[in-house]
N, C-alpha and C positions, 0 to 999 in steps of 0.2 A: 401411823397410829398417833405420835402425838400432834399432826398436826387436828387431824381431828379431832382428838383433847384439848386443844386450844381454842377449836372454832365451837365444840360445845360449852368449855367456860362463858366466852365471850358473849354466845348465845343467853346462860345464863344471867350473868350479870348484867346484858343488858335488859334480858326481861322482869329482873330483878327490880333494875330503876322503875320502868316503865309501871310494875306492878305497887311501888312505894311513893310515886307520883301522884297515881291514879285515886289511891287512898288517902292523900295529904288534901289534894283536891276536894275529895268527898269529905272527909273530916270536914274540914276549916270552909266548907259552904255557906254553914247556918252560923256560924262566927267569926269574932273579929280575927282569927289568924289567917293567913296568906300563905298560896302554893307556892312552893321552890320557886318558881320562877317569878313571882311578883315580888320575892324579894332578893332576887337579882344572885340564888346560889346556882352554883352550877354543878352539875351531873360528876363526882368524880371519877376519874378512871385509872381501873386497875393496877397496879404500882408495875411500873417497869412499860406500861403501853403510851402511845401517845395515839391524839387523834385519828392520826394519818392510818396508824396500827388499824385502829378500830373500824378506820371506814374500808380500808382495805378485807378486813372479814366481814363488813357487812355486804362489798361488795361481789365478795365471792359464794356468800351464801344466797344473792337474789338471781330467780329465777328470770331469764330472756329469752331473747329471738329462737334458738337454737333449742332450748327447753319449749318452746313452743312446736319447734318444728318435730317432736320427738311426739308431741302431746297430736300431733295429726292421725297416728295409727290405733289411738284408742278406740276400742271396740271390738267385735267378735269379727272374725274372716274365717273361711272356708277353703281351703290348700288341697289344690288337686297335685301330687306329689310324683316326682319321676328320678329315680335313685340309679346311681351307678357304683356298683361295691367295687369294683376293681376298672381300670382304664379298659380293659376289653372286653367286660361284662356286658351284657345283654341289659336295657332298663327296665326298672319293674314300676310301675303305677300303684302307686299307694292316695291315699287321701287323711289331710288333719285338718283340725282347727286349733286359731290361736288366738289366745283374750288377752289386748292389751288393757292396763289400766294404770291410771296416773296413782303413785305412789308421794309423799313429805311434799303434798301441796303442791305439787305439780312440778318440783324437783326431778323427779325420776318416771321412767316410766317400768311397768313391769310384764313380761309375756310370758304368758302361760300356753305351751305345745303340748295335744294331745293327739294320738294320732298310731300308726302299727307299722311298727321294723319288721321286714318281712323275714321271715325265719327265724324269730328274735319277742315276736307278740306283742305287747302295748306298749307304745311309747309314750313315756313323760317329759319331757322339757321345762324349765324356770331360768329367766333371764333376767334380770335388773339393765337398763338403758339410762344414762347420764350424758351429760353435757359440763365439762368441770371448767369455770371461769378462769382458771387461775392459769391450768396448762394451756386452754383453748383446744380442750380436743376430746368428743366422744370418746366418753369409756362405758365398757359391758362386761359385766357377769355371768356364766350358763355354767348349770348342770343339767345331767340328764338321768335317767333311769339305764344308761347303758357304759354306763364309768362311773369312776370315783373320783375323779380331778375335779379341780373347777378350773374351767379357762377365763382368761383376763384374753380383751382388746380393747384396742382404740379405733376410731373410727375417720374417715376424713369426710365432710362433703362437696361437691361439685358445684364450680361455681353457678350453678344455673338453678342449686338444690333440689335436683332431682334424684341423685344419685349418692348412697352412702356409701362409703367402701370400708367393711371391719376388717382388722386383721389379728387374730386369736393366733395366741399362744398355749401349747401343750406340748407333756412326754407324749412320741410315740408307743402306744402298748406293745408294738413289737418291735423296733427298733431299742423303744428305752432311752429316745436322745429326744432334747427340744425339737420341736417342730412348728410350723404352725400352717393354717388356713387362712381363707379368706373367705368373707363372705360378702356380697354385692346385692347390696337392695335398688332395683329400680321403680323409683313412684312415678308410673305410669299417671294414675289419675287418681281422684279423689278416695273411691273407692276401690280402687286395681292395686295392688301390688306384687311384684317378680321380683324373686329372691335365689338368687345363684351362689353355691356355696362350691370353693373348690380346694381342693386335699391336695397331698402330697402322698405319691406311690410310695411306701418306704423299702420297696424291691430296685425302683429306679431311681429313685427320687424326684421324679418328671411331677410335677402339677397337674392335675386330671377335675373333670367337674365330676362333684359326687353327686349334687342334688340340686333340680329346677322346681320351687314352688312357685307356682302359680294361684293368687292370694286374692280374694273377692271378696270386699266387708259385706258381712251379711246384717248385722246391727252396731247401734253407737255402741250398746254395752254398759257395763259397769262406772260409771263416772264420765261417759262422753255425751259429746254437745249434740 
């Protein structure tokens, strides 16, 4: 929390300069007075920061490579779905769709799951997607319309960037202990994407796959290219 207090100060004051600049500028066009910078004052900053401070949050807050590689899935896709509720459950076929869209300028991206848990009725999903400079490592947000936690992971990718690999942190509802999943997206191609999610028995503990979507954009969507 406060670092994120600090990066929105910083945010501030510096949009602050940039906004008192821009007006000194405008003013002193049609007269004889002079911008900041034509007479050689300089920007000051924050008491207790130095430059280094400040490029360091400016650096953490610009979006790159890996923000871009997150901004590839914007758009609408069509999930033909295959569930396993238990490791020697029978699979059931279900079908969703999921809307990506780039969220703070193309910082974030956000997915929207719609779609039916079978014996259970509509399913909602909401996910926030990042890329944090500072750790160097995918993080994600998810709730759902079937709990009340919110799980946190990280993410790693593959050096060839095909392949994401999350790994979500959550109580078990019936154990009641930390647990967590994993989730594996592979970007097949442009418009293709395979998403393998896989649970934890909490009878055995064994790792088991719960769910294979199988993911086909059907448009760019909401803010895609």
């Amino acid at each position: 929390m406060k670092y994120g207090l600090i990066l929105t100060f910083v945010a501030l004051v510096a949009l602050g300069a940039s906004l008192v600049f821009a007006q000194s500028s405008k003013d002193g066009a049609g007269s004889a007075s002079k911008p900041p910078a034509a007479t050689g004052q300089k920007q000051e900053l924050p008491p207790g920061m130095t430059e280094a401070d400040m490029k360091a949050c400016a650096e953490a807050g610009t979006p790159g490579p890996k923000h871009e590689f997150l901004a590839q899935s914007i758009g609408v896709w069509s999930g033909k779905n295959t569930m396993w509720m238990t490791p020697t459950a029978e699979p059931v076929k279900t079908e969703c769709t999921a809307t990506y869209t780039p969220v703070m300028d193309g910082r974030f991206t956000r997915c929207e799951v719609a779609g039916e848990m079978p014996g259970m009725g509509p399913f909602h999903g909401f996910g926030i997607y990042g890329f944090d400079n500072v750790t160097q490592k995918f993080q994600s947000t998810w709730i759902d319309n079937c709990g009340t936690g919110i799980l946190f992971g990280t993410g790693e990718l593959s050096p060839d960037g095909k392949t994401l690999t999350w790994t979500y942190s959550y109580t078990c509802p019936i154990t009641r202990k930390p647990t967590v999943f994993r989730q594996v997206e592979h970007h097949t191609a442009k418009d293709s994407l395979n998403v393998e999610m896989f649970g934890t028995d909490p009878h055995s503990g064994q790792e088991f796959k719960m769910i294979e979507i199988a993911y086909t954009r059907k448009s760019a969507g909401p803010g895609g290219g």
